[in-house]
N, CA, C and O atoms as CSV, one atom per row, in Angstrom:
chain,resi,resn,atom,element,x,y,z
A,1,UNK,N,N,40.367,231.538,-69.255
A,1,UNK,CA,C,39.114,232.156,-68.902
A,1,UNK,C,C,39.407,233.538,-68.312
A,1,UNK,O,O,40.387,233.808,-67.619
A,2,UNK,N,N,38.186,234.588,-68.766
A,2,UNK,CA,C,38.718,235.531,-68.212
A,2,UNK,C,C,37.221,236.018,-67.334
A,2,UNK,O,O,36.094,235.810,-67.784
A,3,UNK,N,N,37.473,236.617,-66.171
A,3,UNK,CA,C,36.435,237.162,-65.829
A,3,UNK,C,C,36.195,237.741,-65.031
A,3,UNK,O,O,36.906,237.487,-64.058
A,4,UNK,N,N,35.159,238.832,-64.800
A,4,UNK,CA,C,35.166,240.607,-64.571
A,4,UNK,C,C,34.346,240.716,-63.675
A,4,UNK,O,O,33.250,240.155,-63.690
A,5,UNK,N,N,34.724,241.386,-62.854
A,5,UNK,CA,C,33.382,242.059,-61.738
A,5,UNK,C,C,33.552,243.401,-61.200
A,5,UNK,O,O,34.323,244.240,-61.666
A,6,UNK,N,N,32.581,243.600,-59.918
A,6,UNK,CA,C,32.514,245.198,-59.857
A,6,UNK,C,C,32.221,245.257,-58.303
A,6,UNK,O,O,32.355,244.367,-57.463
A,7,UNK,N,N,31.863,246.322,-58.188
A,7,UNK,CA,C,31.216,246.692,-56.762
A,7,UNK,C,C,29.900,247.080,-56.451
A,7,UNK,O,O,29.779,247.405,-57.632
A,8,UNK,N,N,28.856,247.339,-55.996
A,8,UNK,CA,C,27.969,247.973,-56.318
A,8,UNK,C,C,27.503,248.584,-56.953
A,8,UNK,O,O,26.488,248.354,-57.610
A,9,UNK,N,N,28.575,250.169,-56.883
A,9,UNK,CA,C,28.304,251.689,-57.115
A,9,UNK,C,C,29.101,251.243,-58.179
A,9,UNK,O,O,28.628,251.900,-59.106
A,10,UNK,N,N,30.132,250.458,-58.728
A,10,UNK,CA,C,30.796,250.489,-59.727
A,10,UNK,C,C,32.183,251.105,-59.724
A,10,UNK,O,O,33.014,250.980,-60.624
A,11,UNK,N,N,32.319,251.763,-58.631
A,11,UNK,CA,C,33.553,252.853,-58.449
A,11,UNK,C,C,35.271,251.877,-58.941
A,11,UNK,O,O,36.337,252.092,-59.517
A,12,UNK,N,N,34.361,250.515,-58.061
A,12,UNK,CA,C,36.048,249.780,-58.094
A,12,UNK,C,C,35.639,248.050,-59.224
A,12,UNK,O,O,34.853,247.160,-58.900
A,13,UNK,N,N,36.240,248.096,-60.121
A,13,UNK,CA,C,36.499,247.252,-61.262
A,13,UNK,C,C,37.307,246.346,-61.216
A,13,UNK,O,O,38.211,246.631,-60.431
A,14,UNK,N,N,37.473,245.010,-61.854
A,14,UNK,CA,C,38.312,243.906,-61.771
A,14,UNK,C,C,38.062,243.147,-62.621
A,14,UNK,O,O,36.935,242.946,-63.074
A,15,UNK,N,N,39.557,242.363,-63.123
A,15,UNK,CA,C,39.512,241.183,-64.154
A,15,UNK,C,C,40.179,240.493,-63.471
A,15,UNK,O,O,41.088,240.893,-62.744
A,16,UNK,N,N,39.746,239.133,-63.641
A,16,UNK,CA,C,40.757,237.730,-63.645
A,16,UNK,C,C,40.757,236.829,-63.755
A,16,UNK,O,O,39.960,236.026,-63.268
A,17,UNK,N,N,42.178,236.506,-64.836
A,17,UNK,CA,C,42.142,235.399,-65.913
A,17,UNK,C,C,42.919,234.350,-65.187
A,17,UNK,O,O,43.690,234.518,-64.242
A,18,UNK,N,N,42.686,233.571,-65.608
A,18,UNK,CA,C,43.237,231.840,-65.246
A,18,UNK,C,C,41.908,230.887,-64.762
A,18,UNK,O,O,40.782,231.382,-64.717
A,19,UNK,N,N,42.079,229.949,-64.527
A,19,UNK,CA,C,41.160,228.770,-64.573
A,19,UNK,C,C,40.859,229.169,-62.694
A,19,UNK,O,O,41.717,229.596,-61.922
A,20,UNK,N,N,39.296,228.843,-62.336
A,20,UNK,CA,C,39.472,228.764,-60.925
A,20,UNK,C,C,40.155,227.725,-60.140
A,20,UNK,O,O,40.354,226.624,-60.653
A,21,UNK,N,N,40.471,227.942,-59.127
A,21,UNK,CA,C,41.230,226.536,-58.148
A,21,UNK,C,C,39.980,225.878,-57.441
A,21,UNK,O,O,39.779,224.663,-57.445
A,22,UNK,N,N,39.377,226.565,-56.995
A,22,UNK,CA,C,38.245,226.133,-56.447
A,22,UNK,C,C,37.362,227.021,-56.296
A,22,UNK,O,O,37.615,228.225,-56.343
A,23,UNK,N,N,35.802,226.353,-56.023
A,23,UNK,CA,C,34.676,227.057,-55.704
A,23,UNK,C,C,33.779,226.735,-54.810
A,23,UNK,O,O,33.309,225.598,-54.847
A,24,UNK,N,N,33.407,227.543,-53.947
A,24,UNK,CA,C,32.811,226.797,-52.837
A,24,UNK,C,C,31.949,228.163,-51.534
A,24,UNK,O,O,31.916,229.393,-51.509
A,25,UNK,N,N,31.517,227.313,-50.847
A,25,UNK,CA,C,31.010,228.356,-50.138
A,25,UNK,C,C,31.273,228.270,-48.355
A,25,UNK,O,O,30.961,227.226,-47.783
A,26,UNK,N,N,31.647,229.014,-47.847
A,26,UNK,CA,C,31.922,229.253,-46.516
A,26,UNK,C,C,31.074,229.436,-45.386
A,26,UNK,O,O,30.474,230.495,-45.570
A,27,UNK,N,N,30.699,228.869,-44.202
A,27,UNK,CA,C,30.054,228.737,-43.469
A,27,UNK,C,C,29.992,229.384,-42.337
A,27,UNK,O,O,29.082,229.452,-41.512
A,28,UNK,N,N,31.559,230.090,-42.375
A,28,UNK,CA,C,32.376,230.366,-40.906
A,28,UNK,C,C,31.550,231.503,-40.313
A,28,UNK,O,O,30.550,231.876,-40.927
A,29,UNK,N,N,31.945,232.157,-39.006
A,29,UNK,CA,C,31.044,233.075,-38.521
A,29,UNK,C,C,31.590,234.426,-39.196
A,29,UNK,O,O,30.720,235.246,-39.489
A,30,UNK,N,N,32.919,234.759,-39.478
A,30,UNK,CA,C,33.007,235.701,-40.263
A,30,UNK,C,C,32.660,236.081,-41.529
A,30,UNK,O,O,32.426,237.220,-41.933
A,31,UNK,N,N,32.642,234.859,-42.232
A,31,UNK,CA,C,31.938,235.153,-43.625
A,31,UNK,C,C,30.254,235.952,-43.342
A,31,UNK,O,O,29.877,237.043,-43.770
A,32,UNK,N,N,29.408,234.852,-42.393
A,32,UNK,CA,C,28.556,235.176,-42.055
A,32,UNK,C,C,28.247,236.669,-41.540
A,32,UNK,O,O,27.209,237.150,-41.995
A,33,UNK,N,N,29.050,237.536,-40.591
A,33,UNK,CA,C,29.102,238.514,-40.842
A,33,UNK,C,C,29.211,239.637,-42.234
A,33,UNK,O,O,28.545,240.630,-42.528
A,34,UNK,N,N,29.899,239.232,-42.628
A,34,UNK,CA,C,30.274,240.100,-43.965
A,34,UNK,C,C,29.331,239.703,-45.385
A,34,UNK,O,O,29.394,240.294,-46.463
A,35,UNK,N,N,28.555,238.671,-45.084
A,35,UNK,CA,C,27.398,238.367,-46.318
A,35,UNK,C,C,25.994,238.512,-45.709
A,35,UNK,O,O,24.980,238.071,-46.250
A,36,UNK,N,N,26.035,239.432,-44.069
A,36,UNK,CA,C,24.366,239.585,-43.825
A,36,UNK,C,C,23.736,238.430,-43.347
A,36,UNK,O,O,22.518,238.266,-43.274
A,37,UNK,N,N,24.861,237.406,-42.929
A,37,UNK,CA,C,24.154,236.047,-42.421
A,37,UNK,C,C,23.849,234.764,-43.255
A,37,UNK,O,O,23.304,233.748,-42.823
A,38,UNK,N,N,24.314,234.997,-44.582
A,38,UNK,CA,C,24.571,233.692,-45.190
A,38,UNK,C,C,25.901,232.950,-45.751
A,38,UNK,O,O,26.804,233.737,-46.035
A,39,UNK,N,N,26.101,231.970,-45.900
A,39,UNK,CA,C,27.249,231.585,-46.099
A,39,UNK,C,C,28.033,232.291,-47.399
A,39,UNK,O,O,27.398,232.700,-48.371
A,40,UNK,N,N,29.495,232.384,-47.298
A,40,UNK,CA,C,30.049,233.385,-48.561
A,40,UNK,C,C,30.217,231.997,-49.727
A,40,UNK,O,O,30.613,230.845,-49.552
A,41,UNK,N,N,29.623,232.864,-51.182
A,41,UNK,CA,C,29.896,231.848,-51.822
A,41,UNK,C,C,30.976,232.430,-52.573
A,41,UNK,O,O,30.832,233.494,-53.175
A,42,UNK,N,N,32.141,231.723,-52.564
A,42,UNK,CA,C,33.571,232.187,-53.468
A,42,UNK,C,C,34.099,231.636,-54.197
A,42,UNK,O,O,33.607,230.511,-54.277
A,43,UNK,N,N,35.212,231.825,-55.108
A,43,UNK,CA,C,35.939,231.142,-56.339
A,43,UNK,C,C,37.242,231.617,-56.046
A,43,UNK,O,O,37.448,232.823,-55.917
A,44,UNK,N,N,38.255,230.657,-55.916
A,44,UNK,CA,C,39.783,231.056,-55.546
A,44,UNK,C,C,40.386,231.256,-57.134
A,44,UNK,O,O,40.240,230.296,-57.891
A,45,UNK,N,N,40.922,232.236,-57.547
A,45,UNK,CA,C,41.960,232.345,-58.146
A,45,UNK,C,C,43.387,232.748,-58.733
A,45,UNK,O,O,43.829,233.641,-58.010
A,46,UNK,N,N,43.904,232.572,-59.322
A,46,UNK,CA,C,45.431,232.891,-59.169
A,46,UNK,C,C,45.214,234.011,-59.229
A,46,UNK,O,O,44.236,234.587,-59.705
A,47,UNK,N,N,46.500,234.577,-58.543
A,47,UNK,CA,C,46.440,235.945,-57.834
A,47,UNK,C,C,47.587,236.736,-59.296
A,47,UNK,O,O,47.858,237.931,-59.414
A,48,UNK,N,N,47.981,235.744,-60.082
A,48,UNK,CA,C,48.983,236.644,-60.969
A,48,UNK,C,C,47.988,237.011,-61.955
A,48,UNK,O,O,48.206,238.139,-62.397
A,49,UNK,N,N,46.899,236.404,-62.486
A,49,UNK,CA,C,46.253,237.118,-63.312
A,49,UNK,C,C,44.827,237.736,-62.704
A,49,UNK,O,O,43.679,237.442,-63.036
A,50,UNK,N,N,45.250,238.617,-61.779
A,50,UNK,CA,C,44.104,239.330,-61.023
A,50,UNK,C,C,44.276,240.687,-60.648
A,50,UNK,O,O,44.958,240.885,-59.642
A,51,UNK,N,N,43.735,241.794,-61.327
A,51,UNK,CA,C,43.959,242.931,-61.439
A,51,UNK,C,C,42.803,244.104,-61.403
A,51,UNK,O,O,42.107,244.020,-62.415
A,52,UNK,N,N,42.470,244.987,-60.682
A,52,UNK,CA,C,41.953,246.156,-60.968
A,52,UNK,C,C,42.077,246.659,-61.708
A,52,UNK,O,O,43.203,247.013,-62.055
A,53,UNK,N,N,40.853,247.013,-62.448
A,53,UNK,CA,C,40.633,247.756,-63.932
A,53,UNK,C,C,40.077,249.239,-63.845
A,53,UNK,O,O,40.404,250.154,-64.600
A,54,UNK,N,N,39.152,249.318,-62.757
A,54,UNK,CA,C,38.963,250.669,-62.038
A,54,UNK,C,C,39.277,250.987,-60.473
A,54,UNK,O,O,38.971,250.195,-59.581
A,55,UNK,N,N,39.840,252.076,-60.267
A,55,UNK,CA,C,39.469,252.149,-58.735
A,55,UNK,C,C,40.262,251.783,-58.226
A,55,UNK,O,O,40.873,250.940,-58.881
A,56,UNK,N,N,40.804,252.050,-56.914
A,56,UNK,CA,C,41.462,251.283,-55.703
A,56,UNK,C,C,40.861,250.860,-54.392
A,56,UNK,O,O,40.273,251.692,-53.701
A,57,UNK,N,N,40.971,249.701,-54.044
A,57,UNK,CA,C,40.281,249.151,-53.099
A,57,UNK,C,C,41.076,249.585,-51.323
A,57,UNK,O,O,42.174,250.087,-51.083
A,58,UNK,N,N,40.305,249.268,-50.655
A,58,UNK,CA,C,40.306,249.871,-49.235
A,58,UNK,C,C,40.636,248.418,-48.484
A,58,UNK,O,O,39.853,247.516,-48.783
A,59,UNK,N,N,41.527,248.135,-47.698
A,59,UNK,CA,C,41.353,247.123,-47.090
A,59,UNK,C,C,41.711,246.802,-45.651
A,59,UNK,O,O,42.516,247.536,-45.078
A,60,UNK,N,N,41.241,245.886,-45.095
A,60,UNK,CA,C,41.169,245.382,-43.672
A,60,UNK,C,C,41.533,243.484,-43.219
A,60,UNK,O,O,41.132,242.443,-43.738
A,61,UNK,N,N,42.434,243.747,-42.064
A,61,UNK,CA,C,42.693,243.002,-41.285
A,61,UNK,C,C,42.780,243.422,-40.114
A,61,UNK,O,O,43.123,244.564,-39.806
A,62,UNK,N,N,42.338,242.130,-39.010
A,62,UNK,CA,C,42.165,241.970,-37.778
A,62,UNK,C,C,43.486,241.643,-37.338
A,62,UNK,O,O,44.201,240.737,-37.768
A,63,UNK,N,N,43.768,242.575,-36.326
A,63,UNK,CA,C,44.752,243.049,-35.568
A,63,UNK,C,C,45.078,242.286,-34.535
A,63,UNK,O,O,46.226,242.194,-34.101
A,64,UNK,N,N,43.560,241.378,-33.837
A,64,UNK,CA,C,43.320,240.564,-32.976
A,64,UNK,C,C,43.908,239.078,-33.509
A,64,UNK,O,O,44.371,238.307,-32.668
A,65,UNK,N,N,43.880,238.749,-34.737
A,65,UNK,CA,C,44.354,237.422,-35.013
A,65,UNK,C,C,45.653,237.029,-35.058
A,65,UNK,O,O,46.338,238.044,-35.181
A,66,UNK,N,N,46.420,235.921,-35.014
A,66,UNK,CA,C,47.561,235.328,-35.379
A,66,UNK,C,C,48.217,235.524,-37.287
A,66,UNK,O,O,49.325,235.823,-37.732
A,67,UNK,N,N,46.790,235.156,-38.013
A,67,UNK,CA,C,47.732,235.123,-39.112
A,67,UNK,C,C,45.838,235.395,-40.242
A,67,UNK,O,O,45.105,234.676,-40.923
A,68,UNK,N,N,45.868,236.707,-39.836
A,68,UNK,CA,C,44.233,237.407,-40.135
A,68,UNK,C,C,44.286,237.345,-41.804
A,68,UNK,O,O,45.422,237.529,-42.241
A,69,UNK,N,N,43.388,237.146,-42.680
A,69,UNK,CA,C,43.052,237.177,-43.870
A,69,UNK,C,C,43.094,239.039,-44.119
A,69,UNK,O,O,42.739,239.854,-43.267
A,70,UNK,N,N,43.570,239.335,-45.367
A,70,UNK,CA,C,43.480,240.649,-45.694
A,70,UNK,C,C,42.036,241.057,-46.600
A,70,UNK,O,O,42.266,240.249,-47.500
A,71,UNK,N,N,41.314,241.414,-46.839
A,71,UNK,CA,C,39.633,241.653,-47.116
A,71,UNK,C,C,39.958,243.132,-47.981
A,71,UNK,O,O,40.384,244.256,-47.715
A,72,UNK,N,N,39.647,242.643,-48.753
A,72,UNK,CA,C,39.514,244.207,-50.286
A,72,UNK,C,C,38.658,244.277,-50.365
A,72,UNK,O,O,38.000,243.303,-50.730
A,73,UNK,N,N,37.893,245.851,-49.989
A,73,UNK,CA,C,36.363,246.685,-50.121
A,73,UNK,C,C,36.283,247.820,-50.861
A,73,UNK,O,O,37.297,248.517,-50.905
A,74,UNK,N,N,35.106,248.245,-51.580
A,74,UNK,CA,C,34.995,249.450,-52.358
A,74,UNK,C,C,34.475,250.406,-51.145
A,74,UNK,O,O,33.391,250.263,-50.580
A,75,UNK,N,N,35.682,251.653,-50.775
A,75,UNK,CA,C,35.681,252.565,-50.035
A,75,UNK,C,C,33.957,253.308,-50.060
A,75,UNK,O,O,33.428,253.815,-49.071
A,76,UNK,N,N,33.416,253.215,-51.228
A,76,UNK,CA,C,32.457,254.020,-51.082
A,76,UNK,C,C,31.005,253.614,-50.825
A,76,UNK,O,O,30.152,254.289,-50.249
A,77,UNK,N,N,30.820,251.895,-51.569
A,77,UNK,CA,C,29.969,251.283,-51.289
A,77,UNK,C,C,29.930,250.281,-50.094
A,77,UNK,O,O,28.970,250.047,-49.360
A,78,UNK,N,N,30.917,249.855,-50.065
A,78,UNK,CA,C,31.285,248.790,-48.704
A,78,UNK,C,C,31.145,247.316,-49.305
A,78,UNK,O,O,30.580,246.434,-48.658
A,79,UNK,N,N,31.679,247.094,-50.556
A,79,UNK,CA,C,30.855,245.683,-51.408
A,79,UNK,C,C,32.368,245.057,-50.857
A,79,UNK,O,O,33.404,245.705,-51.004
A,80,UNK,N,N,32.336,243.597,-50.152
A,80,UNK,CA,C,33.132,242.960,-49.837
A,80,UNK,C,C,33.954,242.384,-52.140
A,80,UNK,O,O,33.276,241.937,-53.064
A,81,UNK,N,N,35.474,242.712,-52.134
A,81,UNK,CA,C,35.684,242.113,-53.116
A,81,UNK,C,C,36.493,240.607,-53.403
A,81,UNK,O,O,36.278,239.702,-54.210
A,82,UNK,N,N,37.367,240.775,-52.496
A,82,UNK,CA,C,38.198,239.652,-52.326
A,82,UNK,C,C,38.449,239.286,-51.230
A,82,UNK,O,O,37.909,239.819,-50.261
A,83,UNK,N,N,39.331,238.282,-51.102
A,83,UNK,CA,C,40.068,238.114,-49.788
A,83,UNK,C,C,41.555,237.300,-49.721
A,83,UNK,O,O,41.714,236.146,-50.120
A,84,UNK,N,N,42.569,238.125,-49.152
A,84,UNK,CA,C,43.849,236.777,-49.338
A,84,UNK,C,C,44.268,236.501,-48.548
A,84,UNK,O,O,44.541,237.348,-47.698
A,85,UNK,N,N,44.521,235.385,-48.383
A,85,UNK,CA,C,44.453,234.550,-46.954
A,85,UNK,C,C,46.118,233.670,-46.803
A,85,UNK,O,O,46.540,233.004,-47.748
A,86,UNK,N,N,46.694,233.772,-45.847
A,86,UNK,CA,C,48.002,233.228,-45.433
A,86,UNK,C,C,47.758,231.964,-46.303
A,86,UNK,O,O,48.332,231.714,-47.363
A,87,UNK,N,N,46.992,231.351,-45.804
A,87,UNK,CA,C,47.358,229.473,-46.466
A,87,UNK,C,C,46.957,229.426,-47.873
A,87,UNK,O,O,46.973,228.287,-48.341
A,88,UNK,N,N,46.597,230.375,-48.684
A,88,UNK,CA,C,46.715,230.517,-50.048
A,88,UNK,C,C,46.961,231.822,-50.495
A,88,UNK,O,O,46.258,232.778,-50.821
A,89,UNK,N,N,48.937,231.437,-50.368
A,89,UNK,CA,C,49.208,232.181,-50.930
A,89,UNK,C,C,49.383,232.150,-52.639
A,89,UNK,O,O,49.715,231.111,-53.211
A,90,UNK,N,N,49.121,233.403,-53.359
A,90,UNK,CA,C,49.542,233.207,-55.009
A,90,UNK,C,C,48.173,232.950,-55.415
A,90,UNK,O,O,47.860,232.360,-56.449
A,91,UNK,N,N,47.405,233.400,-54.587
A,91,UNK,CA,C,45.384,233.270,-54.918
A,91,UNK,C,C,45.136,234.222,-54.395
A,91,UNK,O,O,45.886,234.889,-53.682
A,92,UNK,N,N,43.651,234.500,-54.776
A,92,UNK,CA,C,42.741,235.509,-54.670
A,92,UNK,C,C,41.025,234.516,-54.166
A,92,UNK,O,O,40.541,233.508,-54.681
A,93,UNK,N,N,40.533,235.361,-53.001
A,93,UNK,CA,C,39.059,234.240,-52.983
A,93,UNK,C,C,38.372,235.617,-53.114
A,93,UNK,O,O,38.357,236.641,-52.431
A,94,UNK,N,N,37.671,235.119,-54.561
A,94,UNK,CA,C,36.634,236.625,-55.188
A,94,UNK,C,C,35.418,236.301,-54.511
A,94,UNK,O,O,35.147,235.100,-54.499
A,95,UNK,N,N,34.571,237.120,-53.911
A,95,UNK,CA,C,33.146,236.890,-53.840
A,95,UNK,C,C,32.073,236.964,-54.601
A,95,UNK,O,O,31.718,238.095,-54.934
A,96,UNK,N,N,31.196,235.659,-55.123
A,96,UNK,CA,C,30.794,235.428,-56.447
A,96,UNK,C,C,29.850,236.609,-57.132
A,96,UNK,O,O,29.621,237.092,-58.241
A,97,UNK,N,N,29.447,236.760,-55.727
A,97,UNK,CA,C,28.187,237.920,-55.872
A,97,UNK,C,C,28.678,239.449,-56.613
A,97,UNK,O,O,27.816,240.234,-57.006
A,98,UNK,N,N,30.568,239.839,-56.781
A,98,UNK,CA,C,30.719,240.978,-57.505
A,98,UNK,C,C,30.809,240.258,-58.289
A,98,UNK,O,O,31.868,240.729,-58.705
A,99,UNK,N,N,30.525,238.960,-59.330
A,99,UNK,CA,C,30.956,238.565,-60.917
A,99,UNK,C,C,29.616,239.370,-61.872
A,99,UNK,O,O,28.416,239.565,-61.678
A,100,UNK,N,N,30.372,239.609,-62.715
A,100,UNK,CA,C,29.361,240.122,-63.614
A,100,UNK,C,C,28.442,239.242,-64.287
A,100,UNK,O,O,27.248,239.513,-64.422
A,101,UNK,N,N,28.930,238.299,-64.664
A,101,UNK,CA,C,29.092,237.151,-65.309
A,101,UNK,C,C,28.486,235.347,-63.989
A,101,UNK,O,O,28.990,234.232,-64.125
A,102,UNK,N,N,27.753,235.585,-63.281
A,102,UNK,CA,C,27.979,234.578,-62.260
A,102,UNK,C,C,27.852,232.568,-62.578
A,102,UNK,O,O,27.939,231.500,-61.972
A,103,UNK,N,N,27.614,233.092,-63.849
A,103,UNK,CA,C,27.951,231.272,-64.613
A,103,UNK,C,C,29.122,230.877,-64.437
A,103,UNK,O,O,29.300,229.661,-64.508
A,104,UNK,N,N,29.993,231.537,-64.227
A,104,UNK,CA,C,31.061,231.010,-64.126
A,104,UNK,C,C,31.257,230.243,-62.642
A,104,UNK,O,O,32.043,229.302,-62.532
A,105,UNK,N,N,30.815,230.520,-62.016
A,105,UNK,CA,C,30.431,229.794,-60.500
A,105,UNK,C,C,29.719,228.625,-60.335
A,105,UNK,O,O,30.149,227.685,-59.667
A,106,UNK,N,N,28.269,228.626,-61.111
A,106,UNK,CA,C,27.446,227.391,-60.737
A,106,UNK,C,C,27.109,226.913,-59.733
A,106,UNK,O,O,26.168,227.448,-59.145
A,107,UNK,N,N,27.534,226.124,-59.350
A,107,UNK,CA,C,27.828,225.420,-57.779
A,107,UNK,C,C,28.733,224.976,-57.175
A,107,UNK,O,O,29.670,224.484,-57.804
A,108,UNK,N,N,28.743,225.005,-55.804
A,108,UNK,CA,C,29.878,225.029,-55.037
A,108,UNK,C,C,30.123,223.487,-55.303
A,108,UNK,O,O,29.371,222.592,-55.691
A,109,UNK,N,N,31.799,223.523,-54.858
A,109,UNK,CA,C,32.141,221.763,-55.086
A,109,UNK,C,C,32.636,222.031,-53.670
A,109,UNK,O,O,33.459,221.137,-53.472
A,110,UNK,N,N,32.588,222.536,-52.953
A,110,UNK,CA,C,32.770,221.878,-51.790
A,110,UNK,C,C,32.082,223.166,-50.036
A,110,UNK,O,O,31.988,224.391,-50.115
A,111,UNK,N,N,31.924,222.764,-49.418
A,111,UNK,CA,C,31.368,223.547,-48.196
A,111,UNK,C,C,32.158,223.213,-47.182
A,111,UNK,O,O,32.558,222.102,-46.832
A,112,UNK,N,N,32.406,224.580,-46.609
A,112,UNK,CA,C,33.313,224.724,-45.228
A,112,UNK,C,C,33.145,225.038,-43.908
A,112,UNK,O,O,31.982,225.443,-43.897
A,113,UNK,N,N,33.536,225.109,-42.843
A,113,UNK,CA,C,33.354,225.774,-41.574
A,113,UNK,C,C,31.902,225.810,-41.577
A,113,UNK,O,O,31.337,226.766,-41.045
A,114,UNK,N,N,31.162,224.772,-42.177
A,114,UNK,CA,C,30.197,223.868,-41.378
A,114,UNK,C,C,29.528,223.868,-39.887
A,114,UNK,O,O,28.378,224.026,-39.480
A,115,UNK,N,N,31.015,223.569,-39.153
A,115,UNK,CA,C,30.773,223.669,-37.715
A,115,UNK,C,C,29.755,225.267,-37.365
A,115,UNK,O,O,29.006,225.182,-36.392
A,116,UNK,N,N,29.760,226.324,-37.971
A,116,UNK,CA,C,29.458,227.364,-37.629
A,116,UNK,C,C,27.799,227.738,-38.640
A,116,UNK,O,O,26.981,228.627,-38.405
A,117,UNK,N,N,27.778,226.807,-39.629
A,117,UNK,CA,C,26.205,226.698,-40.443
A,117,UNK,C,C,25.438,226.899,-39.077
A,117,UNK,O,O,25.562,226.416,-37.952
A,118,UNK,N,N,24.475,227.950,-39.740
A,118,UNK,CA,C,23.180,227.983,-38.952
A,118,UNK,C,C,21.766,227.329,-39.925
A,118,UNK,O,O,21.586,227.089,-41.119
A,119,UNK,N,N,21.015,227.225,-38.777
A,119,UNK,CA,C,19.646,226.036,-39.576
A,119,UNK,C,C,19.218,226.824,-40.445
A,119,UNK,O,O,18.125,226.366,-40.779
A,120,UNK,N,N,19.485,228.009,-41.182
A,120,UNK,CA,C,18.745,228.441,-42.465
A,120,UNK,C,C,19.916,228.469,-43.408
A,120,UNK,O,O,19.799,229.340,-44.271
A,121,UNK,N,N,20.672,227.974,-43.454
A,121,UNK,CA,C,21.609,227.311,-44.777
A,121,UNK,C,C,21.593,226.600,-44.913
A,121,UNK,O,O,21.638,225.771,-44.003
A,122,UNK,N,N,21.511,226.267,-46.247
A,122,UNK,CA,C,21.369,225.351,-47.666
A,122,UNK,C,C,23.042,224.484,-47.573
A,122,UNK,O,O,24.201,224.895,-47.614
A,123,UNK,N,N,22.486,223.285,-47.451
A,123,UNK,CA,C,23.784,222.344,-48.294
A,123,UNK,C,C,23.502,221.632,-48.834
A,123,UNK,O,O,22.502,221.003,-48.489
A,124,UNK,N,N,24.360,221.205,-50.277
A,124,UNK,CA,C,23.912,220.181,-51.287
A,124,UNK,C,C,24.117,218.772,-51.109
A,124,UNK,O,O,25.175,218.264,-51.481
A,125,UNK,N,N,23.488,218.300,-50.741
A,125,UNK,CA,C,23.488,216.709,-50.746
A,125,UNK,C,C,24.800,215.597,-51.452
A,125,UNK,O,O,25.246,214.495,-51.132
A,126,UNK,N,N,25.143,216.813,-52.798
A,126,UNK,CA,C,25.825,215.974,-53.683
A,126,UNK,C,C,27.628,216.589,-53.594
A,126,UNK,O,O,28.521,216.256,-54.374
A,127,UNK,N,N,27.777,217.660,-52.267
A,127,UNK,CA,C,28.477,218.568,-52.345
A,127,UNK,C,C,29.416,217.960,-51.037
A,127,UNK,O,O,28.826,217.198,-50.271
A,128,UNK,N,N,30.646,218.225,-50.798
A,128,UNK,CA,C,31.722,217.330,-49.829
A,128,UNK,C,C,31.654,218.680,-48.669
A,128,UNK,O,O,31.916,219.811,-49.077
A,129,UNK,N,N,31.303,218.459,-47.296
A,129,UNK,CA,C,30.937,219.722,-46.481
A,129,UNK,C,C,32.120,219.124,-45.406
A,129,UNK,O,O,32.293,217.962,-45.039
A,130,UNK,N,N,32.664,220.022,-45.141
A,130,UNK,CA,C,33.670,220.008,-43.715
A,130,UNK,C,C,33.290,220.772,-42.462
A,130,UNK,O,O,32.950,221.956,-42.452
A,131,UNK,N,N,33.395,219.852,-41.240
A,131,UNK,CA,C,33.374,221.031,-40.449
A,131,UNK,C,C,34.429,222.524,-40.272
A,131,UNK,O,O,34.022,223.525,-39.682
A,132,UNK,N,N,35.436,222.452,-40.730
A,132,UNK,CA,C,36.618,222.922,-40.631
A,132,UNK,C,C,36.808,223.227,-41.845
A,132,UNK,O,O,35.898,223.101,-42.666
A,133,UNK,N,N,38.754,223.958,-42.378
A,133,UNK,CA,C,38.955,224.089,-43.392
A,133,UNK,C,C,38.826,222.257,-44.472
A,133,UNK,O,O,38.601,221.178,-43.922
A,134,UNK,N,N,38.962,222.371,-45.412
A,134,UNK,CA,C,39.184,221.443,-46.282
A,134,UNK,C,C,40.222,220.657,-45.552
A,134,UNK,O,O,41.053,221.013,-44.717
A,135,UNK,N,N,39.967,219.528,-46.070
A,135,UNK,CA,C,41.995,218.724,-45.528
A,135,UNK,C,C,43.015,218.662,-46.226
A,135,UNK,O,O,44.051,218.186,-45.764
C-alpha cells in the first residue's frame, strides 16, 4: 500500500508505503493540544518506507521530558505531520487528517490515554480503550 499526504499550504509532501501497524486515536493531553482539543487520530507506519516528496519539515521536542517524542511540522503552515516516538522505534505515527486519501484509516482499532479523554470525545463501543499506553 502506498499512501500520500500533505500539509495545508501544501509546501511539505509525503509518501508511505508498507502496510499500517496500527490505527488508532489518542486521548493524551498533548495530542489534545496539538489537534485544538480533540483526540489525535493516527496510523503508525514503517519508518523505512516513509519519505518526503516535497519540502522539509521543521521539528520539535520537549527539552523538559525524559525520553520526548520528536513532532514533524510544515514551517509555514504549522500542520502537525508525524511523530517518532522512543518506544516505536523503525515507525512513523502520521496524523490522519494530512492523508490525502483518508480511507485508508476508517476507524480506529484501538483508543489511548483515555485517562486524559474529556466529556466531548467520542469512543466506540466496539473499539479496545486504555487508560494508558496499549499493553
Amino acid at each position: 500500500m502506498t499512501i500520500t499526504g500533505r500539509c495545508y499550504c501544501g509546501q511539505l509532501k509525503y509518501e508511505a508505503k508498507g502496510d499500517p501497524i496500527v490505527k488508532g486515536n489518542c486521548h493524551c493531553r498533548e495530542c489534545q493540544y496539538i489537534s485544538g482539543g480533540h483526540p489525535n487520530a493516527f496510523m503508525v507506519m514503517p519508518e523505512a518506507g516513509f519519505k518526503y516528496t516535497a519540502g522539509q519539515p521543521k521539528s520539535f521536542s520537549r527539552s523538559d521530558l525524559e525520553n520526548p517524542r520528536i513532532r514533524e511540522f510544515c514551517e509555514n503552515c504549522g500542520t502537525h505531520i508525524l511523530t517518532k516516538s522512543p518506544s516505536r522505534a523503525g515507525a512513523v505515527v502520521l496524523k490522519v487528517g494530512t492523508l490525502d486519501d483518508s480511507s485508508h484509516y476508517q476507524k480506529p482499532e484501538m483508543a489511548i490515554f483515555t485517562i486524559d479523554k474529556q466529556p466531548y470525545h467520542h469512543l466506540y463501543d466496539d473499539v479496545p480503550a486504555f487508560e494508558r499506553m496499549k499493553p
